[in-house]
N, C-alpha and C positions, 0 to 999 in steps of 0.2 A: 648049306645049299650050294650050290653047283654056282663057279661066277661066270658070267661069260664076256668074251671080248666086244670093244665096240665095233669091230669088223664083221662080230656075227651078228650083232643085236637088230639089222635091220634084213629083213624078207625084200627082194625088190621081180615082179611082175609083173609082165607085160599083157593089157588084157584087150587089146586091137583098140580103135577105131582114134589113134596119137593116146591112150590113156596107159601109165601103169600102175599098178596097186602095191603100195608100200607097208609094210607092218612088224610091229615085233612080235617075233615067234615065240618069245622067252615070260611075254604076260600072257594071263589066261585067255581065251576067248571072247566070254564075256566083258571083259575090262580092256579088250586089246582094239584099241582104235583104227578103225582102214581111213588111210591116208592115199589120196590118190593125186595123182602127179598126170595133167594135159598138156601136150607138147601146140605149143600155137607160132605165131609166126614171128612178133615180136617181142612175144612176152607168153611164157609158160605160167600154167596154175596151177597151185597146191590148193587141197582142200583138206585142213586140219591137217596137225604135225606134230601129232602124237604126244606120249608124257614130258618129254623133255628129260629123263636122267640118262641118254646119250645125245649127244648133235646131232640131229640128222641131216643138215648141210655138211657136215664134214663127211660122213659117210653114205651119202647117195650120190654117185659123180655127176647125174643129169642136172639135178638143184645146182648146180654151177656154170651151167654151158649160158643160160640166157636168163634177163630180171622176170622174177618170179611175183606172181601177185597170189600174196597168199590170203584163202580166204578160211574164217572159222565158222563152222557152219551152226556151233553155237561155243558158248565158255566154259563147259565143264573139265577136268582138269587133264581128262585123255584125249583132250581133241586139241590145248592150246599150248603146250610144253613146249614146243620147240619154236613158237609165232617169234620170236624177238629175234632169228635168227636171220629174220627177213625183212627188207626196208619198205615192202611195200605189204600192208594190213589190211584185213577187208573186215566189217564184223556188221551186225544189225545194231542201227543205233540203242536197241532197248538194252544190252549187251555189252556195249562199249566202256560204262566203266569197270566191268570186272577182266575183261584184257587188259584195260589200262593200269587195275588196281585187285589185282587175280588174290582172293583170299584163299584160304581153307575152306572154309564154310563155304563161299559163293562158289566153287570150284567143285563141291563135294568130293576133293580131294583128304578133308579130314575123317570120312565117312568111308570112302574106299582104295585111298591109296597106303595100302597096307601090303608088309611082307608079302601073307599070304596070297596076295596075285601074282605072282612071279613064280615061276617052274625055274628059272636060274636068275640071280642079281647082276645089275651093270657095273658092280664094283665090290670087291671085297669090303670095304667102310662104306656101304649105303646103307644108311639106316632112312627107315618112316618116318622118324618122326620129324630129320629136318629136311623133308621133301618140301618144296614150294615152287610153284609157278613160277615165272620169271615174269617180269610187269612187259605188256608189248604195246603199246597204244597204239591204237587206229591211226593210218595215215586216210584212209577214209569209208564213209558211213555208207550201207547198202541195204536197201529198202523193196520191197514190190515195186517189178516191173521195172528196177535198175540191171543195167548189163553191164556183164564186166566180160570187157575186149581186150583178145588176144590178136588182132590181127585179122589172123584168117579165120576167128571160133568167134561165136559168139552167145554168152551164157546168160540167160534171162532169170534175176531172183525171184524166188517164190520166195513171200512169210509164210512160216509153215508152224506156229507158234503151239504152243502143248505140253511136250515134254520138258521146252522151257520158253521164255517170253522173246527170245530174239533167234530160236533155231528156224533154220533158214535152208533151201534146196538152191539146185541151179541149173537150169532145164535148157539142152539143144536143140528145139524143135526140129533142124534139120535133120538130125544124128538118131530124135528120142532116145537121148542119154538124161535123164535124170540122174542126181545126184544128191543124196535124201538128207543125209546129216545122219542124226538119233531120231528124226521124224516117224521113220519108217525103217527097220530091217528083215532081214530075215530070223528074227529070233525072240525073245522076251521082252516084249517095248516094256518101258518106265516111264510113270505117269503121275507119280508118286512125292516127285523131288520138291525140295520146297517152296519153289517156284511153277511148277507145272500148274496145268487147270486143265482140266478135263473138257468142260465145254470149249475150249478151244481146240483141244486134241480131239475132238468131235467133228468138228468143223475141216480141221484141218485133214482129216481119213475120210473125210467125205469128197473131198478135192482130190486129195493124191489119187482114191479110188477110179478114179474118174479121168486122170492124164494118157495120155495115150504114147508112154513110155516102149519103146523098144528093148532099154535095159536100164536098171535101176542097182545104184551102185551106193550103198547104204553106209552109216558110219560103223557099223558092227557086221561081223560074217560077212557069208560068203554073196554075190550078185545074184540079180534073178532077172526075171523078165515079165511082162505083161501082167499074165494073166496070174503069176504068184502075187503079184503087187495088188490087186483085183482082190485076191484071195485074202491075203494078209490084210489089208484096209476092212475088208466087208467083217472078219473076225472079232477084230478088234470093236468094230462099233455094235456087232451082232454081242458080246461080252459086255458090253458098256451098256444093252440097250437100246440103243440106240443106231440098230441094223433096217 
């Protein structure tokens, strides 16, 4: 397989409103986590930071200009790879010890962090099998109806729990910039995992349905807006039954 440099391995995007969307081009879609980056006034936000088998503070120049509050929008193992690269952690307490204590299992890093997601390797000697999180613990816990201030932003947590017990969105009411997690995307949601529950992922597409998002900026593919978010929610529970 095809290796590629750490200078290629990260996509960097600027998609307006102070937001840009960050990702590797080099994992598949499906398993390739959107990392997004808000420029605020005191302090910039990351939401999720991908696998972790390149740095992405070394190679994103913005993650260096100002302190970053990084938040995970839940702990599966494409969304926290790169957390410890950051002094400030944000996570749902239900969630907290598996940033702090990132397994294989709790990670479902042992279930999909495999060769075959990658179209080229971050390194000639990267093998699967001694892939592992890096431990990042919480510098602090974030709940419903906490905000996390940038200054001149200000982003209000939704629990958005389902696809797992601490994923978590982060909504601009002025902006209607949502920002979903694995909650909600454009593409094949998982419901599945061994911590999901369905009656909460019920609950919780009953809500998102319902937000009055201007754009909604998901942990997988591509953004969308309103009335796809409308579409996608009503799907999901119209499949579940519970439409």
């Amino acid at each position: 397989m095809q290796i590629a440099t750490p200078e290629t391995w990260y996509e960097v995007t600027p998609m307006g409103d102070g937001v840009t969307h960050i990702h590797e081009p080099h994992i598949l879609p499906f398993y390739r986590c959107n990392i997004f980056h808000v420029r605020g006034r005191t302090h910039d936000l990351l939401i999720d930071s991908g696998m972790g088998v390149i740095s992405l503070r070394r190679q994103v120049a913005k993650l260096a200009e100002r302190p970053i509050r990084a938040v995970a929008s839940h702990t599966h193992f494409d969304h926290i790879g790169n957390h410890h690269e950051f002094e400030e952690r944000l996570v749902h307490p239900t969630e907290a010890d598996l940033l702090a204590r990132p397994t294989k299992a709790g990670t479902l890093a042992d279930i999909y962090a495999k060769i075959e997601i990658f179209t080229a390797l971050p390194a000639a000697d990267w093998h699967a099998e001694d892939y592992e999180v890096e431990p990042a613990p919480a510098t602090r816990l974030i709940s419903e109806g906490d905000v996390v201030d940038l200054g001149a932003r200000h982003f209000e947590v939704l629990h958005l729990p389902g696809h797992s017990p601490g994923s978590i969105g982060l909504w601009e009411g002025k902006t209607g910039i949502f920002f979903s997690g694995d909650a909600i995307y454009d593409g094949p949601l998982i419901d599945d995992c061994y911590h999901s529950n369905l009656d909460d992922y019920i609950r919780t597409m009953r809500r998102v349905r319902e937000l009055p998002a201007r754009i909604v900026h998901g942990g997988h593919f591509p953004s969308f807006g309103r009335e796809r978010l409308r579409d996608l929610a009503q799907a999901f529970l119209e499949a579940k039954g519970a439409g």
